[in-house]
N, C-alpha and C positions, 0 to 999 in steps of 0.2 A: 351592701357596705362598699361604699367608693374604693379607690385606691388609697387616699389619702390618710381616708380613716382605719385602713387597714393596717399600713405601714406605721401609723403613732399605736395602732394596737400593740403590734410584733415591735415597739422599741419600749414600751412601757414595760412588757412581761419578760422582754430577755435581758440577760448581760450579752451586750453585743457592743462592740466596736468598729466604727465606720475611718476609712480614710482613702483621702483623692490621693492618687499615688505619682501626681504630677512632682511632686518634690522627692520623692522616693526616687522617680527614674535620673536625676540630675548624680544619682551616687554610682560611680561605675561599679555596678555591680553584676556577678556574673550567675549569683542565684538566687530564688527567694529568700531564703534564710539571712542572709546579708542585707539583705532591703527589709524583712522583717525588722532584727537585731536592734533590740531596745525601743522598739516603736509602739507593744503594747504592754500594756498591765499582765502581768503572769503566762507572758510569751518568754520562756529560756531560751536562745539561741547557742547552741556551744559552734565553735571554727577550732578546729584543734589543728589546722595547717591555712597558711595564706599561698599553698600550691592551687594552680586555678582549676576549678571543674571537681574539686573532690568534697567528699561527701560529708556534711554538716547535719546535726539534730537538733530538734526542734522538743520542747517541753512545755507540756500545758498545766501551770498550774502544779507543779512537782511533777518527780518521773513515781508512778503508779504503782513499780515495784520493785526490790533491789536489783540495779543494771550491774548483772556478772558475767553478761556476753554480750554478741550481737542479735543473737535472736531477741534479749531481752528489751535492749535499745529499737529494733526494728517493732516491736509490741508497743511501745509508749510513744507512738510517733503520731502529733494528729492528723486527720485527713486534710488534702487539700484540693479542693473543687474547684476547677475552672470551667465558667458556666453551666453546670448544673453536672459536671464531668466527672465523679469520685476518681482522683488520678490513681492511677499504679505507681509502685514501688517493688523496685529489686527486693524479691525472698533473699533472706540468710541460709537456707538451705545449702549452700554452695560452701561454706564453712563447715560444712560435715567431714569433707575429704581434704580440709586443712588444720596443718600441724598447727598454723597459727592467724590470729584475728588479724592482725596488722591491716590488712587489705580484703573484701571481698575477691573470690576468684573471679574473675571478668576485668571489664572495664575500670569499676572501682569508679565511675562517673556519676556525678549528684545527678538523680534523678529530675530535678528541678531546676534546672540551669537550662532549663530550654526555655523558662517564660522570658520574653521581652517585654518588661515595663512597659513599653512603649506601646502595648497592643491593650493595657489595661486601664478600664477605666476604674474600678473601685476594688477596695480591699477591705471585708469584714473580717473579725477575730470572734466567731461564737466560743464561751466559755462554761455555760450550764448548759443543763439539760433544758430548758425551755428554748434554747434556740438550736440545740442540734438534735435534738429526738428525730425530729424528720429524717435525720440520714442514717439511723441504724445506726448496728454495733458498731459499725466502720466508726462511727464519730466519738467512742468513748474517750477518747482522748483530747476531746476538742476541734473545731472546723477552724482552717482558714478558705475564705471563700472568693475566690477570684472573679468576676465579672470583666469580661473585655469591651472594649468599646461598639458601640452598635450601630449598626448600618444610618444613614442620615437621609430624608429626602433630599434637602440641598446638598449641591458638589462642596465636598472637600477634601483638601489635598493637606499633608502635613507629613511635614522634615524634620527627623530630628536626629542629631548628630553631635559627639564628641569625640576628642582625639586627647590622648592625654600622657604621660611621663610615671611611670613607678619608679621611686627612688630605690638606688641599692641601698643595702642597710650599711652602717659602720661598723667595720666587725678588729677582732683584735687577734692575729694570727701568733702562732707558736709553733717553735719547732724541735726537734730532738733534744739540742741543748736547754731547751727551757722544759720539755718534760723530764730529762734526766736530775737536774736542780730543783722540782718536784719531789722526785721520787729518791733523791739524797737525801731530804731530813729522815725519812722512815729510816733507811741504813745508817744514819747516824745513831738512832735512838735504838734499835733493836738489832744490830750486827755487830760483831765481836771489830771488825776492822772497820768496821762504818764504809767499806769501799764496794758498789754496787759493781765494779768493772773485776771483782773477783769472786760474783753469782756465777756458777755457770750456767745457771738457770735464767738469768738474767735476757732479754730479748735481743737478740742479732742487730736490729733495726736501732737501737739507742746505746749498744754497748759501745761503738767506735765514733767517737766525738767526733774523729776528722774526715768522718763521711757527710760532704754535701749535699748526697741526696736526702737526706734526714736532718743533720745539723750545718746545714744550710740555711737559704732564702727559703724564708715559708710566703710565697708568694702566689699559691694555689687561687686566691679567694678573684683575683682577675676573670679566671675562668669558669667560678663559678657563682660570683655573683654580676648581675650586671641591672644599668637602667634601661628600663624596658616600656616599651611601648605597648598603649590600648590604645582603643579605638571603637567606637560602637558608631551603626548610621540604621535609621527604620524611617524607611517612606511609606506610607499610607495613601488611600485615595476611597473616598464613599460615595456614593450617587444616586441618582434614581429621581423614583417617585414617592407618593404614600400608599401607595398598592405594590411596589419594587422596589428593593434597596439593596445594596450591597456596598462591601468595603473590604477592600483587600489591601496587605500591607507584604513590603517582604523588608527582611532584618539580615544584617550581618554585623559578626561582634568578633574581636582578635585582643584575646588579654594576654599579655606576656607576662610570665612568672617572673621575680627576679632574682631566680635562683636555681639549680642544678638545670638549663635549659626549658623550662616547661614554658608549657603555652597551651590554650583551649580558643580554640574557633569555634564557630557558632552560625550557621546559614538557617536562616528561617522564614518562613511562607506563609501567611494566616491571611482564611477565606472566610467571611459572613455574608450570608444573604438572609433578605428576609421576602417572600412571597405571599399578598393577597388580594388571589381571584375573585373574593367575595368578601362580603363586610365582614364576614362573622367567623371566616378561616385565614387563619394564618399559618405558613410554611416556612420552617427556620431551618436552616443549615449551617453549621461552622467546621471549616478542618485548619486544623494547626500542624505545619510538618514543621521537625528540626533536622539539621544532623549537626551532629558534635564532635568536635576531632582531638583528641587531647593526647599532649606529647608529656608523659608523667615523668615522675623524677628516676635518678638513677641510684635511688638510697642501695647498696650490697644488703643490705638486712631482708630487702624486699626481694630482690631480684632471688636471693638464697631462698628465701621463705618463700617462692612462688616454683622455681625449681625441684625443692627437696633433696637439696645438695649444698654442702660446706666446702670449699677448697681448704689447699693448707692459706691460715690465716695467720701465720708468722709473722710476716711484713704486710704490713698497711699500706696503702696509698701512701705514695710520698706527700709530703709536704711543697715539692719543689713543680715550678710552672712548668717546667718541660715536661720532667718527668709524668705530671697527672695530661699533660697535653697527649702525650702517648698514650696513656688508659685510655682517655675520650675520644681518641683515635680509633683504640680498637672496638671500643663502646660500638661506634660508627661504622662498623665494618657488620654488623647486626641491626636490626629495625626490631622496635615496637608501638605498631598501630593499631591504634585504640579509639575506639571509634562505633557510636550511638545512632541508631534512628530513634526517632519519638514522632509517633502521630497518634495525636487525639482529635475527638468529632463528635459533631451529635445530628440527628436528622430530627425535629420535633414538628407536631403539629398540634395546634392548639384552636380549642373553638371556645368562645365567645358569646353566649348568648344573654349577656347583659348580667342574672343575677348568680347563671349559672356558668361553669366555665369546665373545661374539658382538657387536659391535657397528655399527649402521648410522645415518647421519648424514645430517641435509640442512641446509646453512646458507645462509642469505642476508644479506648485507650492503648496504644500499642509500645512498646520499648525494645528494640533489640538492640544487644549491643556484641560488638567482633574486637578479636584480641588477638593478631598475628603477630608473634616472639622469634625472633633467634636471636642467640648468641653465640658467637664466634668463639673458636676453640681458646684462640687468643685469651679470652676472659677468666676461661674454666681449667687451663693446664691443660689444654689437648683436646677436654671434652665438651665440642657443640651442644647445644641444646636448641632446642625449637619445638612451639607448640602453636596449636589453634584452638579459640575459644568462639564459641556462640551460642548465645541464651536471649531469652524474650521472656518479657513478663506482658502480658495481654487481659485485660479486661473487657468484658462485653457485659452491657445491660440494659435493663427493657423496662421502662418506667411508665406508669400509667397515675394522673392523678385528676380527681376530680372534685369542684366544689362547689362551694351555692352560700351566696350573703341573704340574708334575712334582716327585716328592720321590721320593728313594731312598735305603734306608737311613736316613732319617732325619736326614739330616745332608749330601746333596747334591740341592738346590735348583736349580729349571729351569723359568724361564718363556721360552716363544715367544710370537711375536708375529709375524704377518703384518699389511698393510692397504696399500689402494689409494686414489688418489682422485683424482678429479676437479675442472679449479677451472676456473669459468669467468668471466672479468675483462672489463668493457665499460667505457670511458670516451669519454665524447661531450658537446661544445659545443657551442653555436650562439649568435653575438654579433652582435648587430645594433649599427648607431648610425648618428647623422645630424645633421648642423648646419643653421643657417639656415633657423630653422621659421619659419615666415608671422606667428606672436605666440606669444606666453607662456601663451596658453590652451590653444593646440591644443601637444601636447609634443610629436604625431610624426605626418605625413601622408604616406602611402607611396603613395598615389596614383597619385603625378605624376611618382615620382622617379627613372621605368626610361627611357632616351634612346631603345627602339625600343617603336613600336606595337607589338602581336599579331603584325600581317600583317610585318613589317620594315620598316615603312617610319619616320619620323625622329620623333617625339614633340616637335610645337610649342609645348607648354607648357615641354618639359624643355630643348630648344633656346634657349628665349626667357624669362629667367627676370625679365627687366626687367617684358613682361606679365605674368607670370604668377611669384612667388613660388617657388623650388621650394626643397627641402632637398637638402643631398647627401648619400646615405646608402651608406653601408656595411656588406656582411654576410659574415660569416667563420663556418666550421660546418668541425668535424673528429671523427673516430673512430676510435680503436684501441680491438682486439681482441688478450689474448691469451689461451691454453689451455694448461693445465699437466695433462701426466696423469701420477701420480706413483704407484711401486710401493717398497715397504720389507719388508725382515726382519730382524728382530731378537731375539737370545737374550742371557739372562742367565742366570747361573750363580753359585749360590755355595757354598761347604765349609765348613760348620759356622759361617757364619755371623763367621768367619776374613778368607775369599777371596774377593771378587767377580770377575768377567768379563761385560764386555759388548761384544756384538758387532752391526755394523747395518751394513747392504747397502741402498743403493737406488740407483731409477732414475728420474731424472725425465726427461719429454721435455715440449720446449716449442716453442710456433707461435712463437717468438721468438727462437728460432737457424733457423741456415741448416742445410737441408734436408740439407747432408752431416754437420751437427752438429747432428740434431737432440736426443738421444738424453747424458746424463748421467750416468757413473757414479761411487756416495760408498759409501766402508767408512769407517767410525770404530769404531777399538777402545778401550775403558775399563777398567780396573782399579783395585781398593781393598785395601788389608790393613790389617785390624783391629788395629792393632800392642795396643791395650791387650788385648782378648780373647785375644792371642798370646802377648805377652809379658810383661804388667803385670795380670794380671787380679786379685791380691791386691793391686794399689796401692790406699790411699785416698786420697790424693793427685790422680794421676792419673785420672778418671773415664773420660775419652773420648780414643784417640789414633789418628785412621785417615791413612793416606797414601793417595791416587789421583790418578791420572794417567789422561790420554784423549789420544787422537791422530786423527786422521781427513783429509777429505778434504769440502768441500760447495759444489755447484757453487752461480755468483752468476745470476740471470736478467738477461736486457737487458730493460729497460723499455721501449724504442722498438719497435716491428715490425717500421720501416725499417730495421734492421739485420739482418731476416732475408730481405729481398730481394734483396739485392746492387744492382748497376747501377737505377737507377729513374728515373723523372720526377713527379713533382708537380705540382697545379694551384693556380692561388692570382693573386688578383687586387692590381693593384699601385695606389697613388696616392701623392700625394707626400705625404711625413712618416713614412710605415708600412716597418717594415723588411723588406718582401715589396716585390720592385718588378717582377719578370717578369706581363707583362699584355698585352694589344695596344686600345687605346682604354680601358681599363677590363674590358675582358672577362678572365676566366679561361681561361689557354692553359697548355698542358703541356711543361714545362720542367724541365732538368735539377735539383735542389735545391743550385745552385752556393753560397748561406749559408749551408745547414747541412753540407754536404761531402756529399763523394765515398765513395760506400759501397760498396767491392768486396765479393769472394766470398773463401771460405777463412777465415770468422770463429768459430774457435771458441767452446765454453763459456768465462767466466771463470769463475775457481772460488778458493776458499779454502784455503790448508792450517794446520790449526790443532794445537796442544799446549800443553796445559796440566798441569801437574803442581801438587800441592795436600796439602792437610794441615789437617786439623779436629781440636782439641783441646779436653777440659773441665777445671776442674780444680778440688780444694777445694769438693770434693761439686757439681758444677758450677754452680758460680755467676762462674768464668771461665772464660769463650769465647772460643776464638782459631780462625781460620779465614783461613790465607793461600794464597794462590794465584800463581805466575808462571806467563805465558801468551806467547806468539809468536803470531801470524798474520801470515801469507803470503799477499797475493793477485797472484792471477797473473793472465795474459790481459786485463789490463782494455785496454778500450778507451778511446781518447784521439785528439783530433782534431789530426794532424801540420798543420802548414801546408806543404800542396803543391799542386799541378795549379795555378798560379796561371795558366798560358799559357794554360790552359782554361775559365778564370773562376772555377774554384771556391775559396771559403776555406779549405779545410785537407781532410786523406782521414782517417776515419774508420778507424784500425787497433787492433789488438793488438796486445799484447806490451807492455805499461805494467806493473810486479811495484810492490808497496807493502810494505813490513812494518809492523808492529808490534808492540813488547814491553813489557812492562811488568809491576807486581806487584799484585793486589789483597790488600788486608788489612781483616779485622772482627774488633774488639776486644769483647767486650760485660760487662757484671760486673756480678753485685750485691755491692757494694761495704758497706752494711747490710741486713739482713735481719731485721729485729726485728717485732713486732707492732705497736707503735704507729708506727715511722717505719722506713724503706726507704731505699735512695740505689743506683738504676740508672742506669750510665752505659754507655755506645757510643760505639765513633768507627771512622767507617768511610772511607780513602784505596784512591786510584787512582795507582800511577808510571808515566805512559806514554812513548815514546818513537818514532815513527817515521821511516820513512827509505825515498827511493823507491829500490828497487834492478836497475831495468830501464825505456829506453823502447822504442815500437817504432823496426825498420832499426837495432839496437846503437847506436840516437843518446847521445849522453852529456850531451844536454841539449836543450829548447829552451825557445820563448819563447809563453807563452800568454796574451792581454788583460793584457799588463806586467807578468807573474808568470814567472820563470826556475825551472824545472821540470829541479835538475842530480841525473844519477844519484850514491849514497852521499850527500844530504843532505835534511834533512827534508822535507815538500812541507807544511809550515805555516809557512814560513817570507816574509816580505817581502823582497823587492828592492830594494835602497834604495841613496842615495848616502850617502856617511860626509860628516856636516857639522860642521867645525873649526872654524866659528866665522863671521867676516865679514871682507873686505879695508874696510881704513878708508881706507887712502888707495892712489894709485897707484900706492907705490913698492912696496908692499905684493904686490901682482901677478904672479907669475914673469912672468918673460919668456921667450919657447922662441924660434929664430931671429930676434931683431928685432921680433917678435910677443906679445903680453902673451896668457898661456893661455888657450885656448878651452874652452867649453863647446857641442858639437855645432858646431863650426864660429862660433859667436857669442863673440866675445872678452871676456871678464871686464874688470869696473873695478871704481873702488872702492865699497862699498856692497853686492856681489854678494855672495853665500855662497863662503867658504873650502871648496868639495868636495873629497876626497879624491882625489888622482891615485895609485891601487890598483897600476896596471899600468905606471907610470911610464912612461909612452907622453910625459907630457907632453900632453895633451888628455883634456877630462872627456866621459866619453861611458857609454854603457853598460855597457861593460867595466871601468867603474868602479865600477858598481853591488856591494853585496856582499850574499849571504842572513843576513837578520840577525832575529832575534824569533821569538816562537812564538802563532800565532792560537787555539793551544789547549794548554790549562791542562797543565804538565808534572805537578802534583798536585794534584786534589782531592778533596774528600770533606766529610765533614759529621760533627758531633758533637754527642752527645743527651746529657741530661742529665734524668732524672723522681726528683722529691723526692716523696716520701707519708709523713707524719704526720696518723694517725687516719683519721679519712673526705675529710682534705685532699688532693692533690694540687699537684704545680706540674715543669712540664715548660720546659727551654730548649733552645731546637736553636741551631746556628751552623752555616754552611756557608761553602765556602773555594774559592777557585783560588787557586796559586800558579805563577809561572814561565810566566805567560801575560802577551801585549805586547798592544796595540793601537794605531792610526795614530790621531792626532786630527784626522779629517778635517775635522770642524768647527771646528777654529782654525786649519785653513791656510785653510779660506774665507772667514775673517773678516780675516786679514793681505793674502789677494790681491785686495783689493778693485778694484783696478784692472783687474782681468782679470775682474770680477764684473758693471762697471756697463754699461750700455747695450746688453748682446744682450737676444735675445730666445730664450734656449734654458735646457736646466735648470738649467746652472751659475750663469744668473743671478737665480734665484729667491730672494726672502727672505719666510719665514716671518714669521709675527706674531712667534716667538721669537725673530727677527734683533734684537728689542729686549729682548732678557734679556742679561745679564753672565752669558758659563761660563767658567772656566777662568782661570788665569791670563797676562795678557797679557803679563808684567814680564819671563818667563823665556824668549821670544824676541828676538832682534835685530833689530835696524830696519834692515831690507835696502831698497833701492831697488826701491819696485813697480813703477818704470815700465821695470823690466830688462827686456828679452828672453829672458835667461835661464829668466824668472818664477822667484824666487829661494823664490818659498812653494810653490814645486811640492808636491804630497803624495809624492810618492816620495824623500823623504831621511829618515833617521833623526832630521832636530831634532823631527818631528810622532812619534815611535816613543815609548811613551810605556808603562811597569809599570803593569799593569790588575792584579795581584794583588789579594786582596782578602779579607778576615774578617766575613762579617756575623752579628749576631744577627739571624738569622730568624725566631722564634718565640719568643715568653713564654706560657706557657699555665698558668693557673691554676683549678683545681675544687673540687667539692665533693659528696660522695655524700651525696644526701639519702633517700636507695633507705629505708631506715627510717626517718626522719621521718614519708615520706609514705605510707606502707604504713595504708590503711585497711581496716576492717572487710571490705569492700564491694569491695575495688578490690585486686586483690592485684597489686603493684607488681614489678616484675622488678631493675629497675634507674630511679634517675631521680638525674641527672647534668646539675650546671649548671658552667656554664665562663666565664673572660672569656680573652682571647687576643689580642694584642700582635704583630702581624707587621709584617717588614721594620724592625726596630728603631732598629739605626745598622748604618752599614758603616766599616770601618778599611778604609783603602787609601792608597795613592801617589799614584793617580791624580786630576788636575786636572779632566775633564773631571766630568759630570753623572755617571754613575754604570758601572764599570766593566764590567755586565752588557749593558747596554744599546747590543749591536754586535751586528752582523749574523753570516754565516757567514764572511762575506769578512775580520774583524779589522778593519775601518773604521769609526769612530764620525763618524756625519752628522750628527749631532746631531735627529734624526726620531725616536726610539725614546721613546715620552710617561714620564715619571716612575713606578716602580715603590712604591705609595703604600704610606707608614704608615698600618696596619690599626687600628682595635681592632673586638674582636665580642664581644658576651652571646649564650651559644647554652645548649640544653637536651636530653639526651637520654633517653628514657624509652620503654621498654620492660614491660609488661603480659602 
């Protein structure tokens, strides 16, 4: 079976999506996710910060099962291949020894910010099993597949380069005196004098109106937003022979954030060769180095939450330019370098012997990334801190595959396929840190800091820290290991080019099930009929009309290891603040993992079942394209942590038997709509209908309650939990009464000024069975819509990309209503940001509930904060010019030479109040942390020789 016919095989049997990523690379983008973002049919991309270099997900097809961590988010992620490369991705393991998800411990750098566009030449989007069975469990989630550009026998040389401008955002500052005239109507409405200057509870920071550092100039935003420069340049060069080729390219990229400081560089080196000595063997090599250097933001929530230390948080950040100048001063008087390698590779050899073909493979994937901290006493009230991070995530695998085309008669078509392979996955930490350095010069002395001598006897300096200065220091190191060895066969078959069949067997076994499951097995069947070759083959109308359908079966891997031990104990050092507390004086002692649960035996595979039925259409000499799909998936076996053993100590038992579905429809529209010689007009639009629903927990529970998210069988698992809010009681007659008693909320009786909640259950008392699932954390449809105009050598391109039927909580304006339940701790909830002094949102369209309720009437769990995140944006304005004959000299014979300017993140239409409806996390929570998603412009140049 030719090539040719191979390749119309493999597009007639899968849902696959192909695209040249030449107009992709014109978006200064700094990872794949952003160059994905609305480019396929049931590709979700979420950005929940426009800070450069941080870490985005990606969803295929719905997320698989309810996201209530990062470990779960990191499980629903699909793989992504470059050149035949299964990449790595930072474990969430490192979230064990943190209080809070905010940030991975590390880097906290997108794994994916190392591809250069510019080194690729195609980008597929497999979405069934018919086209990712081939890669194993790894691919339940769906593949995207990277292919780079390949060595050339003719020389060629190509430059491509943009320099570009992010705008600052328009923002709307405030300062004491306008938060005080906020927080006046409340004392108006529920204080005897209505005068907040006679709280004494009232805050330091806003009580004295004729303090200019507060009700002053709120003029901070100079300092911390600014317009910022990008800039990307990738040279290339290919050469050779047809027996020798190679291409090597090297990349440098500088995005500036336009906000608290940030910036991510990017230096990159990518080698292909290709080698053959003889006709029938070929020797292929690729290595791709990065490194990444990223200067992150200076959010206090973060910096606390990475430390495990709260200062007194009395007074905020001023408001005032001098004043935050002096912070960033002292900010500056401490470093945080943060900073990535990434190298990936493959060595293959492949033979050739016309019907049979042989392929051998070795890749490596490597990531390390370092994280050198201090902070100066300055910061902390006296108290230094500094720490050192370094972890690698490494993959290594050994791929073997072999096949053989077969034709008979002429007209029946038969490729096999065998292959094996080998993966082998290493992920490992080591996090040190320490407070109370001796001075600001020395940032870490580890000397003094261990409480036993050598011999065991007591350490007098560490004892006696009044003589002797010590630091307390801290050090955390872990590693998982896991191994995949995976066997497959697969045939295809086709009749004249009519009928396809495809069929695939495998078996994977993994060091990450339990020993009586170690072992995996997946059949996926595929078919296609050429309906126009059959039935329409004198249409001209009709060019292209095939149906195919796929079904199959692929198991899901457990990420943790601890799930393939059963019963276990753990070692792990406890002190106060850190959420590991089993320790005995500070030592490390062996103990049950009572916070992460209870991990018995009897854990099977989880696994996927999937079907998709589909239909690719051309038509009017094809210059319309239609390509629809409806899809199901079924996961079974997931694991999910019950809350039980609690007599025992532990927080919840790790089980099976959690089922998810999914369904939904993809559709890709494409047309040349004119086709004339001097002007063209190609449009696309490409939607996702998803809809999920959980249809199983483990013990036939028919529901429970997970970190305040109700998790009920037959309803979606993107759904919020929330009270229904009707409004406010104004006065007290207002109040039901239930026995002589005015309605409670948890036992706390309602007055007037409380929120009107919703009594659901007519119990007569608001409680949690009041609560109802209401909103959707992910988008019910979207997709994106292209639009390229060409007249002459002009060009000009518009893209839009869309969610609709997606909700979000406005976390950030219930924190700005509960101020009272804000001011005077010392933990995260009471932290304010420099941005505490920006206007989001509008304040007008909430009720002025009494803050000093019990009830806490701004709770984030009610539907007043539930709030339409839908959204329309112009994403891209792209306009060129082919100068490819202008420039063509005597001397210099030009290939192509292509100038552009390019307009992104244009405007966004939405509903939504808050700062920008992208910019929330997995959880559907806007905190108001996610930095401004900036207006682009770039002049870039591409030229090829």
């Amino acid at each position: 079976m030719n090539n040719i016919i191979r390749r119309t095989l493999y597009n007639k049997l899968a849902d696959s999506v192909t695209k040249k990523p030449y107009d992709l690379s014109k978006f200064p983008a700094v990872s794949l996710q952003q160059l994905l973002k609305g480019q396929f049919a049931g590709l979700y991309v979420q950005e929940p910060s426009g800070e450069p270099g941080t870490v985005q997900n990606m969803f295929m097809r719905g997320a698989p099962m309810p996201l209530l961590s990062q470990r779960d988010v990191y499980q629903s992620q699909p793989l992504v291949v470059l050149d035949g490369i299964p990449l790595v991705t930072e474990h969430p393991f490192a979230y064990d020894i943190q209080l809070y998800d905010y940030n991975r411990l590390g880097t906290a750098t997108n794994p994916f910010a190392h591809i250069d566009m510019n080194n690729i030449a195609s980008i597929e989007v497999l979405k069934d099993l018919s086209a990712t069975a081939v890669y194993g469990p790894r691919a339940v989630n769906g593949v995207i597949v990277l292919t780079s550009k390949t060595p050339v026998a003719a020389k060629s040389i190509t430059f491509d380069s943009y320099i570009g401008l992010a705008q600052r955002p328009h923002v709307n500052t405030i300062n004491g005196k306008y938060e005080n005239a906020f927080r006046q109507r409340f004392y108006d409405l529920y204080t005897t004098n209505g005068r907040y200057s006679d709280d004494e509870n009232y805050p330091i920071y806003l009580s004295d109106s004729l303090n200019n550092v507060y009700s002053g100039k709120s003029d901070w935003s100079d300092l911390y937003y600014r317009n910022a420069v990008v800039y990307g340049i990738n040279f290339g060069i290919s050469g050779g022979t047809d027996r020798a080729n190679f291409r090597f390219s090297l990349g440098d990229l500088k995005n500036n954030g336009i906000a608290d400081g940030t910036v991510l560089n990017r230096y990159s080196a990518m080698f292909n060769i290709n080698m053959k000595p003889i006709k029938w063997l070929l020797f292929s090599a690729m290595v791709n180095a990065n490194r990444l250097d990223r200067q992150r933001n200076k959010y206090l929530r973060d910096r606390f939450a990475q430390i495990n230390y709260f200062p007194d948080l009395s007074a905020p950040l001023p408001p005032n330019k001098e004043y935050y100048a002096d912070y960033l001063a002292q900010y500056k008087k401490g470093f945080d370098n943060n900073k990535i390698n990434i190298v990936d590779g493959y060595a293959k050899i492949g033979i050739d012997l016309g019907r049979f073909k042989f392929t051998t493979t070795f890749n490596v994937d490597y990531n390390e990334g370092y994280r050198d901290v201090f902070y100066a006493r300055t910061l902390l009230q006296g108290n230094s801190y500094a720490s050192n991070y370094f972890g690698y995530s490494q993959r290594i695998m050994a791929d073997n595959k072999a096949s053989y085309d077969l034709t008979l008669n002429k007209v029946n078509d038969f490729h096999f396929e065998v292959g094996q392979s080998t993966q082998w996955d290493t992920y490992k930490y080591s996090n040190a840190y320490a407070y109370k350095g001796v001075n600001d010069y020395i940032k870490i002395d580890l000397l003094d800091s261990n409480p036993k001598n050598p011999d065991g006897s007591d350490n007098p300096n560490y004892l006696n820290p009044t003589a002797f200065p010590r630091e307390l220091t801290f050090r955390f190191l872990d590693k998982i290991r896991h191994n995949l060895v995976s066997f497959y066969a697969k045939t295809d078959y086709s009749f004249k080019e009519k009928y396809f069949i495809s069929a695939t067997v495998r078996a994977d076994g993994s060091s990450n099930a339990q020993p009586t499951s170690r072992w995996f097995y997946s059949p996926v069947l595929s078919a296609a009929w050429n309906i126009k070759k059959e039935l329409l083959d004198n249409s001209t109308i009709i060019n292209d009309l095939i149906l195919r359908a796929s079904a199959g079966r692929l198991g899901r891997l457990n990420a943790f290891d601890n799930y393939a031990q059963g019963p276990q104990y753990t070692a792990s050092v406890g002190y106060t603040g850190n959420l590991t507390v089993p320790g005995y004086n500070a030592f490390g002692v062996l103990t049950r993992p009572y916070a992460t649960g209870w991990v018995g035996y009897g854990i099977p595979w989880s696994y996927s079942n999937q079907l998709n039925i589909g239909a690719d259409a051309g038509f009017l000499n094809n210059r319309l394209h239609l390509s629809v799909d409806w899809y199901l998936k079924q996961e079974k076996n997931l694991l999910i942590g019950i809350p039980a053993f609690a007599e025992y100590g532990y927080k919840q038992s790790i089980e099976s038997g959690m089922a998810v579905n999914n369904s939904g429809i993809d559709v890709s529209i494409s047309a040349d709509i004119i086709r004339n010689t001097n002007f063209g007009w190609t449009s696309s639009l490409n939607l996702n209908r998803n809809s999920n629903k959980l249809k199983a927990l483990p013990r036939g529970l028919n529901q429970i309650i997970v970190n305040n998210r109700l998790l009920k069988v037959g309803s979606p698992v993107d759904q919020y939990w929330l009270l229904i809010n009707d409004g406010i009681y104004k006065s007290e007659s207002e109040v039901p009464v239930v026995n002589g008693q005015p309605l409670k909320y948890n036992g706390i009786a309602l007055h007037a000024g409380d929120p009107r909640w919703r009594d659901i259950n007519g119990d007569n008392a608001i409680d949690n069975n009041d609560k109802v699932l209401k909103g959707h954390s992910l988008p019910k449809l979207s997709g994106g819509y292209d639009n390229n105009f060409r007249y002459g050598n002009w060009n000009l391109n518009i893209n839009l990309y869309f969610n609709l039927g997606r909700d979000l909580i406005h976390q950030e304006m219930a924190s700005r209503f509960d101020f009272i339940n804000r001011e005077g701790n010392s933990d995260v909830n009471s932290v304010k940001e420099i941005t505490f002094w920006e206007k989001r949102g509008d304040y007008n369209k909430y009720p002025l509930y009494n803050p000093w309720s019990t009830v806490i009437p701004y709770r984030v769990d009610q539907d007043l904060f539930l709030e339409n995140a839908s959204f329309l944006k112009l994403r891209t304005v792209s306009i060129g010019y082919d100068l490819t004959k202008a420039m063509r000299l005597k001397k210099i014979r030009l290939t192509r030479f292509y100038v552009y300017a390019t307009a992104n993140n244009v405007f966004t239409i939405t509903p939504y109040t808050g700062q920008d409806p992208e910019l929330v996390s997995y959880d559907g929570y806007d905190t108001g942390y996610g930095l401004p998603i900036p207006r682009t412009y770039t002049l870039g140049v591409k030229m090829e020789l």
